[in-house]
N, C-alpha and C positions, 0 to 999 in steps of 0.2 A: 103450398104455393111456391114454383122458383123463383130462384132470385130473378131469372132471364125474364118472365110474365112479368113481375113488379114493377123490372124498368121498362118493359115496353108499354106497360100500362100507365107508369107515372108521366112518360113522354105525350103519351095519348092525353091525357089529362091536361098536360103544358098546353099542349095545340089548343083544345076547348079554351082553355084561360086566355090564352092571346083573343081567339076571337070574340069571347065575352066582354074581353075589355074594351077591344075597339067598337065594337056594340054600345056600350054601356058609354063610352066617352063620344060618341060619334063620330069615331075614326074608320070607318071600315076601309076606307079608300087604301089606307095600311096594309089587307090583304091583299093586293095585287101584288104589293113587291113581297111580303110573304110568302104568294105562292108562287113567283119566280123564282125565289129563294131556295123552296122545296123541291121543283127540279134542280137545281145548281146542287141540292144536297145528295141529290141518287146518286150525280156522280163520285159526288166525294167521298160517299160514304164505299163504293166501289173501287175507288183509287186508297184508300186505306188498306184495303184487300191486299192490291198490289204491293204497296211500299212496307205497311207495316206486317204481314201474316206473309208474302211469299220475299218481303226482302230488294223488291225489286223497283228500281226508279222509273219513274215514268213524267217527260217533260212535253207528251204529245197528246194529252190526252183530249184535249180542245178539239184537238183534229176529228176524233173518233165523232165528238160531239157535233159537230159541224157537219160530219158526213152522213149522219143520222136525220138532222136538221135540213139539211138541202135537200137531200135525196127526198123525203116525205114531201118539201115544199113545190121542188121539182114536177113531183109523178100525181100531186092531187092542183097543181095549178093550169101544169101544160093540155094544152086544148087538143085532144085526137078526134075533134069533128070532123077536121076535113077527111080521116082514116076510115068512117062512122062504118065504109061497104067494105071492108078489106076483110078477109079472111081473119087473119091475126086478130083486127082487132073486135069483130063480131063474137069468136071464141071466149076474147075477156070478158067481152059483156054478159056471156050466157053465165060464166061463170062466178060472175058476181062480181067480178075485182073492178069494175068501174064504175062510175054514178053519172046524171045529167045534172047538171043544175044551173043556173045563169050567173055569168059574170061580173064584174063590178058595171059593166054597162048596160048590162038587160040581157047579151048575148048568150046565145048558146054556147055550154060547155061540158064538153065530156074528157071525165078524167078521170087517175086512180082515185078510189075507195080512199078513206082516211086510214081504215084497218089495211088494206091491201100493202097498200104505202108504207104505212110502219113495220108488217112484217117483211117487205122488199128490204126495207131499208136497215132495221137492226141485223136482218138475215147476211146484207152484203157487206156490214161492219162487223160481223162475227169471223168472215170468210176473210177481207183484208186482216186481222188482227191474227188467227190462224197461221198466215200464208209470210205476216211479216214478224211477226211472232217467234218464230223456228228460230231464225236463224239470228234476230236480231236478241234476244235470250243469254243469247250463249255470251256475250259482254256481260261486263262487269264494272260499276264502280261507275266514274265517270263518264266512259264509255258507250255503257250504254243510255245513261242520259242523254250524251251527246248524239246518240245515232236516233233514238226516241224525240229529241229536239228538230232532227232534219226533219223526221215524219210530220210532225208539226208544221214546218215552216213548209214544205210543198204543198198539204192542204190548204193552208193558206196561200198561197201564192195561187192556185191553182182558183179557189172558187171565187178569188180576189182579177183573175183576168181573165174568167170564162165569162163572155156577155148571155149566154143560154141562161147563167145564175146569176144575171142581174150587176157582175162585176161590182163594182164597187158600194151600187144602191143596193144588191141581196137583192131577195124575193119578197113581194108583199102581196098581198090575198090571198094566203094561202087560209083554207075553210076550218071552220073548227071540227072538234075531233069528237064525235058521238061514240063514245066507248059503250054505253048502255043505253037502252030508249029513257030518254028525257033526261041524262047525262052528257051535256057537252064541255068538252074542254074550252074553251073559246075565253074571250077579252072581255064579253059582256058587261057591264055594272050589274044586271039583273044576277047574274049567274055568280058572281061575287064571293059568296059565301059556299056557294056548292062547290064551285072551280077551287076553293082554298083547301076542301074537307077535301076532295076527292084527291090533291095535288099531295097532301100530306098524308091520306091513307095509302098513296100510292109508297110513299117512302118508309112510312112502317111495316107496310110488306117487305119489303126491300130491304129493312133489318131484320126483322126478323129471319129470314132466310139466310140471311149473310150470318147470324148471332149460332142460330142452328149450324149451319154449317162450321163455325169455329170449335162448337162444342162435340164438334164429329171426330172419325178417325181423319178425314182428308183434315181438319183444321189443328190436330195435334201433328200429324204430319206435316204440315206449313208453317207451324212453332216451331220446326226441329231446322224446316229450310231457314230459318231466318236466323235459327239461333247459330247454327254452326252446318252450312251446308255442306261441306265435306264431308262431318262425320256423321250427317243423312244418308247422305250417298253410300257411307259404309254400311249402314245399316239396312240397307234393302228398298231405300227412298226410292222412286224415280222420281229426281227431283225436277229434271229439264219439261218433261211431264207435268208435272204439278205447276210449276211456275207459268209454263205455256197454259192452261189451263185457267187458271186465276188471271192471265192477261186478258183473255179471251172474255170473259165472265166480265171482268171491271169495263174493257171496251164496250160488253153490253149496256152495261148499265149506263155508261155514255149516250150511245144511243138511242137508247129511250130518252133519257133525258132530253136529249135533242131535239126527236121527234115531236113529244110533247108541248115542250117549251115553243118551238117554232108555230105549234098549231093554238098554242094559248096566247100567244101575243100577235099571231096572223103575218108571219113575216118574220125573216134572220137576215142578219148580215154579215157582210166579214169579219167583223171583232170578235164574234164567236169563234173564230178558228184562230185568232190571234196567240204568240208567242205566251203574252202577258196574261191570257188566260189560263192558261196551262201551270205558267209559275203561281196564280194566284191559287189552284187548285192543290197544289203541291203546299203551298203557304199553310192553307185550311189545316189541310192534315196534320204539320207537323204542331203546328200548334195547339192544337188538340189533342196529341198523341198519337204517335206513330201505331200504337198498336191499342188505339183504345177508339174505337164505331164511334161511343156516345162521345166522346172528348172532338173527334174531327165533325160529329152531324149537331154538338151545341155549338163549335165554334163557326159552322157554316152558315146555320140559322144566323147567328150574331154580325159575324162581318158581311156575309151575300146582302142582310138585311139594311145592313147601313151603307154600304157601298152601293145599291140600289135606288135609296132615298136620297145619293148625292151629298152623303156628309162629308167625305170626303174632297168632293170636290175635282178640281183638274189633278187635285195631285194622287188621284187612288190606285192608281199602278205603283208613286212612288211609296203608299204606304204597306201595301203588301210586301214591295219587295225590301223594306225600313224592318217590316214586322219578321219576317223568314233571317234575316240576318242577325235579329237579337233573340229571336229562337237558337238557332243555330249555335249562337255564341255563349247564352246564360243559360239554356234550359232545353237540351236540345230531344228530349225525353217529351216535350210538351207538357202544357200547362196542366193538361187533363187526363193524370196515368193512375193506374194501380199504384205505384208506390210514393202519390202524390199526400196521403194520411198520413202515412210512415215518415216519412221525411218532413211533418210538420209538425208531428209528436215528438222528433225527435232535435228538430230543432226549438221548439218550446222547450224540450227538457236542458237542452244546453242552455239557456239563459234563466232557468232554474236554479241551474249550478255556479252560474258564476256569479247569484245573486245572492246565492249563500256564503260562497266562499268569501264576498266580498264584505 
């Protein structure tokens, strides 16, 4: 058995225990911000991808998340009845990509498909992250933080003064998401317990493919970009490739997240495309470890979970951005790395030593 199964298995087993316990104590109400939680963690465990395995900073990635988020809330809320006789839209209907169903009022409503919508929508966040990608790549260091940070702040600004997306109220009604017959993604209490399995099998897929992929040739080749990207490049990398690539990849995984999230709580807003999301996603990882999946998706689960529950309070932007500055400053490897044993054997062995010599 690998090591790679054992931990995805013992992770699997974590998930059952949480919701055993809220079972057992009469907390389920718990799972709701859990499996918010679980999407906030697709992403993150996607922007680890980024920062830690290609190297590269990323302070936009909210945006992606948002764009994923609207766009789905967008194309399965907006009403095409009055379209119902047009060519155009008679076409979508044959072909499945739209549905009937009525309103928050009773009314007739013909919209996109829940599935339609999210492939429209991760497909046109795959295509911005491609197209801005390229060029914005090619920065370094600061840089390209800072140019990743503008991307950021126009999505917001953008779905923050567009009144079609609800400006500053966001979109609400938006339908829950039937991924399988008798599987909805949606807010329900009833669904509770399905909505939390299915929110968190979704993110152990999602490691799993990410863990596989590190163990491939593309993921030793993304060691080599992070380790010393010049002497990649001598060695036969294409590394602007690669990096472009894994941007593309972690923006998907934004978007789903998005997607999902938006159709399980019925509604997004602006603060999803916010600055302060972005650095808080960036917070996650490093604190976890920049290059360690399980260290940035147990410290997701932990802060998304309490930062949820409101423990934090008015002040949970300033403790994110409290936590990323004493990361930064005492432990900047994160709390949860490969040479986190080593370095506590090794510091017990020093106080060995000067307990002898003393």
């Amino acid at each position: 058995m690998s090591a790679k199964f054992i931990q995805i298995f013992g992770f699997a087993v974590t998930i059952v225990a949480i919701q055993v316990f809220t079972q057992l104590t009469d907390s389920s109400f718990h799972l709701t911000q859990f499996t918010m939680t679980a999407y906030y963690s697709l992403l993150v465990i996607g922007l680890c991808m980024l920062i830690g395995y290609a190297g590269q900073i990323s302070l936009g990635h909210a945006g992606f998340f948002a764009i994923g988020g609207y766009m789905s809330a967008f194309l399965t809320t907006h009403n095409l009845a009055a379209m119902k006789g047009t060519p155009f839209i008679a076409l979508l209907s044959k072909l499945g990509l739209l549905v009937e169903r009525k309103d928050l009022y009773g009314g007739e409503l013909l919209a996109f498909h829940p599935w339609s919508a999210c492939i429209l929508s991760v497909c046109t966040v795959l295509v911005i992250a491609y197209v801005i990608g390229g060029p914005v790549l090619k920065l370094k260091g600061h840089y390209l933080a800072m140019a990743t940070l503008g991307f950021g702040i126009i999505i917001y600004r953008i779905v923050l003064g567009t009144s079609s997306l609800g400006a500053a109220d966001g979109i609400s009604g938006v339908p829950g998401f039937s991924i399988f017959p008798g599987v909805m993604i949606g807010g329900s209490g009833s669904g509770r317990i399905l909505n939390y399995y299915v929110a968190w099998g979704i993110v152990i897929a999602g490691m799993t493919f990410l863990l596989n992929l590190i163990g491939s040739r593309v993921g030793r080749a993304l060691s080599a970009i992070h380790g010393a990207e010049d002497a990649a490049e001598a060695m036969g990398i294409p590394t602007a490739n690669y990096k472009l690539r894994v941007f593309v990849l972690s923006a998907g995984f934004a978007a789903v997240a998005g997607v999902l999230l938006t159709h399980y709580n019925g509604s997004i807003g602006p603060s999803e495309a916010s600055v302060m999301k972005s650095v808080r996603y960036v917070a996650i990882v490093a604190i976890g470890g920049m290059t360690s999946l399980w260290g940035a998706i147990s410290m997701s689960l932990i802060l998304n979970y309490f930062s949820l529950r409101g423990s934090f309070g008015t002040y949970d932007d300033a403790v994110f951005g409290v936590i990323l500055i004493l990361i930064m400053l005492f432990a900047p490897d994160g709390l949860i790395r490969k040479q986190v044993l080593g370095d506590l054997k090794s510091y017990l062995k020093r106080i060995r030593s000067k307990a002898v010599a003393s």
